[in-house]
N, C-alpha and C positions, 0 to 999 in steps of 0.2 A: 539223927540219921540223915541220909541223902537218897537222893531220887535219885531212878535212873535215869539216861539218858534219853533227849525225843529226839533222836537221830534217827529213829524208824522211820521212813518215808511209807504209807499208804499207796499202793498203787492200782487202780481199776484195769481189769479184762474186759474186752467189750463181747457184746451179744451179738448174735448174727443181724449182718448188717448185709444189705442189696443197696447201691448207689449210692451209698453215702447217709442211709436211712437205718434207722433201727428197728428191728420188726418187734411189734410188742400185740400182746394180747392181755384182753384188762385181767388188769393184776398177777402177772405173770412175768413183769420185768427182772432181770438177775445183773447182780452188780456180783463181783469174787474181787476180795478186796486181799492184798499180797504185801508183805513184809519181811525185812530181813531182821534175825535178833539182835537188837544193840549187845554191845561187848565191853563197854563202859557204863561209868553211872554219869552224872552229870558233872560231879566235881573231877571227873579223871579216872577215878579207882578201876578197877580190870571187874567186869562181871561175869561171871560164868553162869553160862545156861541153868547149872540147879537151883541158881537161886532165882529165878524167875520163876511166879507162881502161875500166872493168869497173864494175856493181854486181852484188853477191854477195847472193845471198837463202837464208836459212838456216832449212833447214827439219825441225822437231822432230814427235812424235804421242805425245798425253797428257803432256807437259809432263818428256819425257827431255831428252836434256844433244843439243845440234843437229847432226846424224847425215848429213842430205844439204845439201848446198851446190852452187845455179846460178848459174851465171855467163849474164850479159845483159853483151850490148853497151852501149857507152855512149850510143849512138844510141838505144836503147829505155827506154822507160817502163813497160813490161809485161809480163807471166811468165805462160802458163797453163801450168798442172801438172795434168798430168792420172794417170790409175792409181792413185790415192789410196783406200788401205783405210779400214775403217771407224775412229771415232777422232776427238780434236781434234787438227786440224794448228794449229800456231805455227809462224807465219812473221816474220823482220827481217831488214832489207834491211842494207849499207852501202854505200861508198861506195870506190872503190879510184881513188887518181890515176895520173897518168903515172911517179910515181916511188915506186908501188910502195907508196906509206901508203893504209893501211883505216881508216875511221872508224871509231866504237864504233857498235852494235846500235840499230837503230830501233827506236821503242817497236813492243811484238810485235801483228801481227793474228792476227787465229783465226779458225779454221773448223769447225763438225765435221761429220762424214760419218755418216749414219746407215745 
């Protein structure tokens, strides 16, 4: 078989910010992590939406080895995570078809939580 495509780009919204600050209360940080659905697989081939099962978003703090993993419908585009300690969060998305093949890791976004 083939994988799909890691042209998904990960993108973070940021949290209410004053001067250039990020207001956080413990453990109350929120990252909403955004992606467009690839439309190719990796070799070329045309993908269409039904066959995408799941995308997996894999989520690291301070640049460990990726510890929590969400699962999103394939119907959706968008993730907010919220409970987020202080820290940089790394987030990458993939991509999971109907038969069960995961892409490799989209290029990672970041966040951090002050």
């Amino acid at each position: 078989g083939s994988l799909y495509s890691s042209s998904a780009t990960a993108k973070l919204s940021s949290t209410t910010a004053t001067s250039g600050t990020t207001t956080y209360t413990s453990g109350q940080g929120t990252a909403t992590v955004t992606w467009s659905a690839p439309v190719k697989r990796t070799d070329g081939d045309s993908l269409a939406s039904r066959e995408i099962k799941v995308y997996r978003i894999y989520h690291t703090v301070d640049q460990t080895t990726y510890k929590k993993v969400y699962e999103v419908a394939a119907s959706s585009t968008t993730i907010k995570i919220s409970s987020l300690g202080k820290g940089l969060h790394n987030f990458a998305l993939t991509t999971v078809d109907t038969s069960n093949l995961e892409s490799k890791l989209s290029n990672i976004a970041s966040k951090r939580i002050y």
